[in-house]
C-alpha positions as CSV (number, residue, x, y, z in Angstrom):
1,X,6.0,15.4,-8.2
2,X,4.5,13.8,-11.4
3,X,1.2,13.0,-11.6
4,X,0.4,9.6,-11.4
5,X,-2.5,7.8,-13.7
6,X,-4.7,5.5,-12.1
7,X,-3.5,2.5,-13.6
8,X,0.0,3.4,-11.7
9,X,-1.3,3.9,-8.6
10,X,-3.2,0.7,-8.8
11,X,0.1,-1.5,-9.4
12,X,1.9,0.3,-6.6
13,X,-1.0,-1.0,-4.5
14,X,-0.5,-4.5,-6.0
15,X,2.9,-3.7,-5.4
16,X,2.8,-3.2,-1.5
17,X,0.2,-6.5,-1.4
18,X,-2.3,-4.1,-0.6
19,X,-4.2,-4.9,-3.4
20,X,-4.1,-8.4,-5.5
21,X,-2.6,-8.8,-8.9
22,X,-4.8,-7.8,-11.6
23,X,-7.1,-11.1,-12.6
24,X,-6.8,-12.4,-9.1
25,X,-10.0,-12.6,-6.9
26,X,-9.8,-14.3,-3.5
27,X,-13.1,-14.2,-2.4
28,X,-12.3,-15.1,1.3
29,X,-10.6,-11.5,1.4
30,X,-11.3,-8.6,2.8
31,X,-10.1,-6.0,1.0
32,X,-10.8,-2.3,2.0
33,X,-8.1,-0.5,0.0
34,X,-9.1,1.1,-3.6
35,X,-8.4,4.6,-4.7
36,X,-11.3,6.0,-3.3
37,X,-10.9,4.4,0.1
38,X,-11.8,6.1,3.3
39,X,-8.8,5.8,5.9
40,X,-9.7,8.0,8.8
41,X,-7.9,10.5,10.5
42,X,-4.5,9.4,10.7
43,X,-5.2,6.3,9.2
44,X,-7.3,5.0,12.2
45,X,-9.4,1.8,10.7
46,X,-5.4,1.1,9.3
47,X,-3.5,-1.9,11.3
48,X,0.2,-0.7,12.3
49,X,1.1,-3.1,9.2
50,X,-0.9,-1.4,6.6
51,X,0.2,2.0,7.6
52,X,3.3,0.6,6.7
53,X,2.7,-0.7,3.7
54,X,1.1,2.6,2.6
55,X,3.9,4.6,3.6
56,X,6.3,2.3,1.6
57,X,3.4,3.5,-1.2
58,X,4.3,7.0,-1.2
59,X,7.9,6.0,-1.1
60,X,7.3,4.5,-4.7
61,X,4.8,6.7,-6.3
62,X,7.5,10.4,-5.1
63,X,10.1,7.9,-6.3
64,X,12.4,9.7,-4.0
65,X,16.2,9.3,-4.8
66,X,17.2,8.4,-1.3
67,X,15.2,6.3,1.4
68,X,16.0,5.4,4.6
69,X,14.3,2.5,6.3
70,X,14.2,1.6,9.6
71,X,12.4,-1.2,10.7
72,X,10.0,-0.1,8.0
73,X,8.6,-4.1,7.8
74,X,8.4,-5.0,11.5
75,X,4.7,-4.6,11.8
76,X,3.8,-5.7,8.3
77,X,2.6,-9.9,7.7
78,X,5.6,-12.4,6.9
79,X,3.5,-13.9,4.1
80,X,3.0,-10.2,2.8
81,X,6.6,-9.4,2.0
């Protein structure tokens, strides 16, 4: 796998909505992802939802040549996707 700047892994955040476009604040948000975020074992302070959205993460940053999906959105926001 190719290594991946940080600037990469940053828009594949912005990518999966876990992280806002670059310029964009909301200051009503709380945002706990960032490159150096702490996730717990298993990703246990993750919801169901962001646990998705981080696997569909590694999905883009391997940039694997097949991908199966199966349900992959069913526990992520509607106003997310």
């Amino acid at each position: 796998m190719a290594t991946r700047t940080d600037a990469e892994l940053l828009n594949i955040l912005q990518k999966a909505h876990l992280l806002p476009p670059a310029g964009v604040s909301d200051p009503n948000a709380e945002n706990k992802f960032s490159l150096d975020a702490t996730v717990g074992s298993d990703g246990a302070t993750l919801s169901a939802g962001e646990r998705q959205q981080l696997a569909l993460c590694r999905v883009l940053v391997k940039q694997s040549s097949i991908v199966i999906l199966v349900s992959t959105t069913s526990f992520v926001a509607s106003d997310s996707c």
